[in-house]
N, C-alpha and C positions, 0 to 999 in steps of 0.2 A: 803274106799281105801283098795282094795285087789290084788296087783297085783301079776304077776308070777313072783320067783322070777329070772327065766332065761331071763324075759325081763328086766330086769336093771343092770345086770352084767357092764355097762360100768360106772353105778355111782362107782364103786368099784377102789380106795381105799375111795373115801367119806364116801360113807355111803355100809358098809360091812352089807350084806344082811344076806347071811349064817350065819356068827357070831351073828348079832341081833337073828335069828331065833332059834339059841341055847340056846340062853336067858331065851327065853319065851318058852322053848320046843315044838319047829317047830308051836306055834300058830301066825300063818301071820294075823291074826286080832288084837289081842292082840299087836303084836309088829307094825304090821303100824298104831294101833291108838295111841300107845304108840309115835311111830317116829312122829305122825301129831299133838301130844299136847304138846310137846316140845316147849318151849320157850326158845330158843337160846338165844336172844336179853337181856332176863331177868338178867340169870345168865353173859355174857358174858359185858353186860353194869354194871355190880355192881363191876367187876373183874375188870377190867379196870380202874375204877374210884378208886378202892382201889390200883391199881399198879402206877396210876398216886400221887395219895399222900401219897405213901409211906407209907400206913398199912398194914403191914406184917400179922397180924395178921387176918383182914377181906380179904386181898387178899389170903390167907391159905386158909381158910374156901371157899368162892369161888371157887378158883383153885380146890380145892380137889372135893367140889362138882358138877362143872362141868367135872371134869375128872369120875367122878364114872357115872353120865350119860350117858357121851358118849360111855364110856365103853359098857356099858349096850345095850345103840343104835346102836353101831357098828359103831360109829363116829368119825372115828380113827384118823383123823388129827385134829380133836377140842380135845380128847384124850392125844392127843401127847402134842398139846402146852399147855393143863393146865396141864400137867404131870412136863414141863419144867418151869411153872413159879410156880409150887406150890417148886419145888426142889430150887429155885431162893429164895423165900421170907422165905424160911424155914431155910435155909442159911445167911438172911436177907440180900441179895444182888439186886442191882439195876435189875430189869426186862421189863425196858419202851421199849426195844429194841424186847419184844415178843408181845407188842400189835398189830401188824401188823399179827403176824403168828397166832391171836386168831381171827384177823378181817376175815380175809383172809379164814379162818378153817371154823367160823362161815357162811360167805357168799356162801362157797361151800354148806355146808347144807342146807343154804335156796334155794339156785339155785337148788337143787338136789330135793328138795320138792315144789318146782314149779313143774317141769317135772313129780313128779311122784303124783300130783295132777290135773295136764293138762287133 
Protein backbone atom coordinates (compact mmCIF):
# COMPACT_ATOMS: atom_id res chain seq x y z
CA UNK A 1 0.00 0.00 0.00
CA UNK A 2 1.49 3.25 -1.40
CA UNK A 3 -0.86 5.64 -2.16
CA UNK A 4 -0.57 9.39 -3.12
CA UNK A 5 -1.19 11.36 -0.63
CA UNK A 6 -3.45 13.85 -2.64
CA UNK A 7 -5.73 11.09 -3.47
CA UNK A 8 -7.11 10.65 0.10
CA UNK A 9 -7.45 14.11 1.25
CA UNK A 10 -11.16 13.32 1.80
CA UNK A 11 -10.28 10.59 4.58
CA UNK A 12 -9.13 13.81 6.38
CA UNK A 13 -10.05 14.40 9.59
CA UNK A 14 -9.97 10.35 9.97
CA UNK A 15 -7.06 9.63 9.20
CA UNK A 16 -4.60 12.86 8.69
CA UNK A 17 -2.27 11.87 6.17
CA UNK A 18 0.17 14.92 6.15
CA UNK A 19 0.48 14.51 9.91
CA UNK A 20 1.17 10.72 9.96
CA UNK A 21 3.83 11.60 7.05
CA UNK A 22 5.56 13.92 9.57
CA UNK A 23 5.92 11.11 11.83
CA UNK A 24 7.80 8.91 9.84
CA UNK A 25 9.77 11.91 8.04
CA UNK A 26 7.60 11.95 4.82
CA UNK A 27 8.30 7.79 4.42
CA UNK A 28 4.77 6.76 2.85
CA UNK A 29 5.96 3.21 3.18
CA UNK A 30 6.91 3.20 6.41
CA UNK A 31 3.80 4.98 7.59
CA UNK A 32 1.00 3.09 5.50
CA UNK A 33 2.52 -0.11 6.63
CA UNK A 34 2.71 1.21 9.89
CA UNK A 35 -1.34 2.56 9.42
CA UNK A 36 -2.05 -1.34 7.77
CA UNK A 37 -0.67 -3.27 10.94
CA UNK A 38 -2.68 -1.39 13.29
CA UNK A 39 -4.90 -3.15 15.37
CA UNK A 40 -7.61 -0.90 16.24
CA UNK A 41 -9.78 -3.78 17.57
CA UNK A 42 -6.98 -4.91 19.88
CA UNK A 43 -6.37 -1.88 21.92
CA UNK A 44 -9.74 -0.42 21.54
CA UNK A 45 -11.73 -3.96 22.87
CA UNK A 46 -9.34 -4.10 26.22
CA UNK A 47 -10.30 -0.21 26.78
CA UNK A 48 -13.67 -0.83 26.63
CA UNK A 49 -13.76 -3.75 28.78
CA UNK A 50 -11.73 -1.87 31.43
CA UNK A 51 -14.28 1.29 31.21
CA UNK A 52 -17.10 -1.01 31.40
CA UNK A 53 -15.83 -2.38 34.88
CA UNK A 54 -14.54 0.23 36.12
CA UNK A 55 -10.54 -0.06 36.21
CA UNK A 56 -9.21 2.93 36.26
CA UNK A 57 -6.15 1.94 36.22
CA UNK A 58 -6.13 -0.74 33.12
CA UNK A 59 -8.45 1.81 31.30
CA UNK A 60 -5.28 4.58 31.92
CA UNK A 61 -2.94 2.40 30.47
CA UNK A 62 -5.17 1.53 27.47
CA UNK A 63 -6.58 4.99 26.85
CA UNK A 64 -3.02 6.38 27.02
CA UNK A 65 -1.73 3.81 24.81
CA UNK A 66 -4.09 4.05 22.26
CA UNK A 67 -4.00 7.84 22.33
CA UNK A 68 0.06 7.78 21.66
CA UNK A 69 -0.90 5.56 18.47
CA UNK A 70 -3.07 7.35 16.97
CA UNK A 71 -1.30 10.27 17.56
CA UNK A 72 1.41 8.80 15.75
CA UNK A 73 -1.09 7.58 12.91
CA UNK A 74 -2.80 10.72 12.42
CA UNK A 75 -5.89 9.16 13.84
CA UNK A 76 -7.34 12.02 15.32
CA UNK A 77 -10.70 11.12 16.32
CA UNK A 78 -9.55 7.74 18.00
CA UNK A 79 -6.76 10.42 19.40
CA UNK A 80 -9.38 12.62 20.79
CA UNK A 81 -11.65 10.08 22.52
CA UNK A 82 -8.82 8.23 24.30
CA UNK A 83 -7.48 11.64 25.13
CA UNK A 84 -11.11 12.19 26.80
CA UNK A 85 -11.38 8.99 28.67
CA UNK A 86 -7.83 8.56 29.73
CA UNK A 87 -8.62 12.52 31.36
CA UNK A 88 -12.01 10.62 32.62
CA UNK A 89 -10.42 7.50 34.51
CA UNK A 90 -7.42 9.65 35.77
CA UNK A 91 -9.97 11.61 37.54
CA UNK A 92 -11.41 8.33 38.32
CA UNK A 93 -14.86 9.40 36.90
CA UNK A 94 -17.51 7.46 35.21
CA UNK A 95 -16.58 7.31 31.23
CA UNK A 96 -19.28 4.46 29.76
CA UNK A 97 -20.88 7.55 28.06
CA UNK A 98 -17.34 7.68 25.50
CA UNK A 99 -17.65 4.06 24.51
CA UNK A 100 -19.59 5.10 21.60
CA UNK A 101 -17.20 8.11 20.58
CA UNK A 102 -14.28 5.13 20.71
CA UNK A 103 -16.49 2.69 18.67
CA UNK A 104 -17.49 5.10 16.35
CA UNK A 105 -13.60 6.71 16.01
CA UNK A 106 -12.50 3.17 15.83
CA UNK A 107 -14.94 2.21 12.81
CA UNK A 108 -14.09 5.34 10.78
CA UNK A 109 -10.49 3.97 10.68
CA UNK A 110 -11.41 0.67 9.72
CA UNK A 111 -13.76 2.03 6.95
CA UNK A 112 -10.99 4.39 5.88
CA UNK A 113 -8.53 1.25 5.49
CA UNK A 114 -11.06 -0.61 3.57
CA UNK A 115 -10.88 2.30 0.97
CA UNK A 116 -7.46 2.74 0.99
CA UNK A 117 -6.73 -1.01 0.65
CA UNK A 118 -9.61 -1.45 -2.13
Amino acid sequence: MNPNINDYSSFLPAIDIENGLKRTRGDKKLFFSLLGRFKVEDLTTALIEAIRTSDFQSADEHAHALKGTAANLGLLQLQEAAAEVELHVRNKTECLHLIDKITDAAEMYKKCMEALTA
